[in-house]
C-alpha positions, 0 to 999 in steps of 0.5 A: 629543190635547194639552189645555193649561191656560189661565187666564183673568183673572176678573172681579171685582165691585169697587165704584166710587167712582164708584157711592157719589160720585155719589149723596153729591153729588146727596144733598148737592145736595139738602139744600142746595137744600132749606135754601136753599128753606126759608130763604127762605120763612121770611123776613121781619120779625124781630117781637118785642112790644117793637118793635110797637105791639099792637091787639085785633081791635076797634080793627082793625075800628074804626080800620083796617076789618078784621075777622079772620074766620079764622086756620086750618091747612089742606091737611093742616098745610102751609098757614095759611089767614087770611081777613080781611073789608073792613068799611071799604075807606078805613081797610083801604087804610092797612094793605093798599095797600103789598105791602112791608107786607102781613100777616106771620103771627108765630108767637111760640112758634117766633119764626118769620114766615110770608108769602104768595107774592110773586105774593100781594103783587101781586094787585090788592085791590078795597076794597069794603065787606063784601068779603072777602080770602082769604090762604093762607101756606106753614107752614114747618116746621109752626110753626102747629097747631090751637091756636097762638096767632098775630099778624098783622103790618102793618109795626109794628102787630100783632094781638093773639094769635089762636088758629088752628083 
C-alpha cells in the first residue's frame, strides 16, 4: 500500500477588521446621538442676574398670583418636580399664557437651563383660582440635587433662588 503525504492549507483564526470596524462606528454613532440629545435638552435661555429683573416669592404671589408650592428632585435624581399653585388665575395669565415664556429651571451653580418637554408648553392650563399646576423637568447632567439652590425664569423675570428638596 502506497501512502502519500498530502497537505492540507489550515485555517487560521485571523481577526477581521471588519470584526473591530463595526462595533467602533456603531460605538461612535451613539456618542454622537447621545451629545446631540443631551445638547438639546439643555437648551434654553442663557440666564445671567444682570439681565433679569429679580422677584421674591411674595411679590410672585402678590403681583403675578403664583405661589411656589415646591421645587424637588425626583424618580431617582433624573427628574426636577416644580408644582406651582394658581392663587390668581388673571395675574398668573401674565407669566403662563405665552409657551414660548413658559418656566425655565436656572440653575446658576452649573449655568445650566432645564425645560419642560415641548409636549408640556402645549398643554392647556385651566387659571382657576386655588388650582395647582405640576411641572416635571428632564435633570440633564443631575445639575439639581437636594439642596441646590434654583431660579424659576419667565422670560426676563426671575424668582429668587429656592432651594430644591
Amino acid at each position: 500500500m502506497l501512502m502519500q503525504e498530502m497537505t492540507v492549507n489550515a485555517v487560521t483564526d485571523k481577526p477581521h477588521r471588519n470584526k473591530y470596524l463595526i462595533p467602533a462606528i456603531i460605538l461612535l454613532i451613539v456618542l454622537l446621538v447621545s451629545l446631540f440629545a443631551y445638547r438639546s435638552l439643555n437648551r434654553g435661555p442663557v440666564v445671567t442676574s444682570s439681565e433679569m429683573t429679580e422677584i421674591s416669592q411674595s411679590i410672585l404671589e402678590e403681583k403675578y398670583g403664583l405661589h411656589v408650592n415646591l421645587i424637588a428632585v425626583t424618580a431617582v435624581g433624573g427628574l426636577v418636580d416644580v408644582r406651582l399653585k394658581i392663587v390668581n388665575g388673571e395675574k398668573a395669565k401674565s407669566l403662563l399664557q405665552d409657551p414660548a415664556f413658559f418656566p425655565a429651571l436656572w440653575i446658576a451653580d452649573n449655568n445650566v437651563t432645564l425645560n419642560v418637554p415641548e409636549d408640556t408648553k402645549a398643554q392647556e392650563i385651566q387659571f382657576k383660582d386655588n388650582s395647582n399646576l405640576f411641572l416635571i423637568y428632564p435633570n440633564v447632567g443631575s445639575a439639581v440635587k437636594p439642596g441646590t439652590p434654583v431660579t424659576i425664569v419667565f422670560d426676563d423675570l426671575q424668582v429668587e433662588p429656592i432651594l430644591a428638596k
